[in-house]
N, C-alpha and C positions, 0 to 999 in steps of 0.2 A: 536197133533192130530194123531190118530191110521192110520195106513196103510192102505189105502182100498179096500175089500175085492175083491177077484179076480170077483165075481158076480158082485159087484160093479161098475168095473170099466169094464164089459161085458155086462150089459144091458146101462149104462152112455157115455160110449166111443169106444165102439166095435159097439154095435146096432143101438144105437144113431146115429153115424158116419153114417155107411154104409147108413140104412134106410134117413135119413137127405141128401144126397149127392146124390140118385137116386132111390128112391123108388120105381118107374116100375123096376129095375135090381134087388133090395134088394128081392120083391116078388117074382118076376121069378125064381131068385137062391135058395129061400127058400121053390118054388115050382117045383124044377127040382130035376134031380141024381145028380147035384151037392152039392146039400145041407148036408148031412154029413161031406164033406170035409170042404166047406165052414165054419158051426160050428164049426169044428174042430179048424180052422185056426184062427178065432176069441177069442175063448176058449184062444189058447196057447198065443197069443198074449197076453188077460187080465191076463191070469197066471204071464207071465213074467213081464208086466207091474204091476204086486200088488207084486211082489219079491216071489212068490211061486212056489213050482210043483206040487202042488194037490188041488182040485179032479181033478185027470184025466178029466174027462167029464163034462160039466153043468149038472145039475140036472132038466132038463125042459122039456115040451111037448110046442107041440105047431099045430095048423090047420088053415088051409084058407080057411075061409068063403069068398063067391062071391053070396052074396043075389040079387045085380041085375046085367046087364050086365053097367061095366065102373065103380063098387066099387068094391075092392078086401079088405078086414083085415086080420092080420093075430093075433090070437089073442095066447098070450103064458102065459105057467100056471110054477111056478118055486115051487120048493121045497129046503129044506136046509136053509131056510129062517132066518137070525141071526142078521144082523147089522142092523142100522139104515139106509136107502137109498138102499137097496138091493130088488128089486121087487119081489111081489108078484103074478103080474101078468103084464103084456107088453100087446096094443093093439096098432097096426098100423095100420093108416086108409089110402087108398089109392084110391083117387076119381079123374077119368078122367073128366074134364072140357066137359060140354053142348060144342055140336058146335056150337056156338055163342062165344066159349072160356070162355064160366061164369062157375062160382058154380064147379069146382075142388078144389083138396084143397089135401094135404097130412098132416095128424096129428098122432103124439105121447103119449098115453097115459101111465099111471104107477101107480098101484098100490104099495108103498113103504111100506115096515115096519119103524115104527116108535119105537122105543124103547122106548122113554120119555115119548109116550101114554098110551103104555104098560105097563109102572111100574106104570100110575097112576090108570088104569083102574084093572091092577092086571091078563089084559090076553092080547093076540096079539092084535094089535091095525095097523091100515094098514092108508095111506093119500094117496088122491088122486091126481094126478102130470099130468103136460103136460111138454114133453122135446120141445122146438120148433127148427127151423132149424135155428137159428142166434145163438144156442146154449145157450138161456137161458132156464130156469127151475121154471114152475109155479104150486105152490101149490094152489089145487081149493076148497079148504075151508073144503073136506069132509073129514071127518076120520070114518074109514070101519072096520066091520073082517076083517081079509086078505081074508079070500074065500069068501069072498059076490059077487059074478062073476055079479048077479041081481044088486045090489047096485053099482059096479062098471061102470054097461053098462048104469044105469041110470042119472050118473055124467056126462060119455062121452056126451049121445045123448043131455042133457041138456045144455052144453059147445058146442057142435057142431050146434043146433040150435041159441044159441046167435051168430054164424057167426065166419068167421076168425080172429085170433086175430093178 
């Protein structure tokens, strides 16, 4: 099995991690001055963990949408996009619980490239993924463009109305 690629192991075990571990901190830091660094640090980390030293930088963008007040997402767009398992796009949902304690919830989404779809379909070919926080990894039946951002959001909200999993 191939080494996996430092994006790889930066949106699976960098983002994953952090986001999974405290997701009010993961937002706040990726919505603060610290965030440059923070990426930074991440980045070098998955660099060294996939045995490389380039690219210097992730190739990504990314914004925080706060549609109402106690949801925050942070939704992320990557480029450079080559192996199999390497996102095409990352959504983090981060939902504070009703005061009642009900109906919060934090989720991972992941648009992945899929190479094996690709080669059958003869263009990019993107599945649609949920990382959860016990650290498994759930493919949710779709396969996408990679830039379908509409197809993608429609997977989520669909997965997110069937409830916590």
């Amino acid at each position: 099995m191939p080494a996996s690629s430092p994006l790889w192991v930066f949106a699976h075990q960098a983002l994953s991690r952090h986001f999974h571990e405290d997701p009010a901190r993961f937002v706040a830091t990726l919505d603060g001055n610290a965030a440059p660094r923070y990426i930074e640090q991440l980045w070098r980390w998955a660099l060294s963990r996939a045995g490389r030293d380039t690219p210097q930088h992730p190739s990504f963008k990314y914004v925080i949408d706060r549609p109402r007040p106690g949801l925050a997402v942070v939704w992320m767009e990557f480029s450079d996009v080559t192996q199999s398992g390497e996102p095409w796009r990352i959504a983090f949902f981060v939902r504070d619980p009703d005061p009642g304690k009900a109906n919060g919830y934090t989720r991972m989404f992941l648009l992945e490239h899929d190479e094996y779809a690709s080669q059958r379909g003869g263009q990019p070919c993107a599945l649609a993924c949920e990382s959860g926080s016990d650290g498994t990894h759930h493919h949710l039946g779709a396969i996408l463009a990679p830039h379908d951002e509409n197809g993608f959001y429609e997977v989520i909200v669909a997965v997110l109305k069937q409830g916590a999993r």
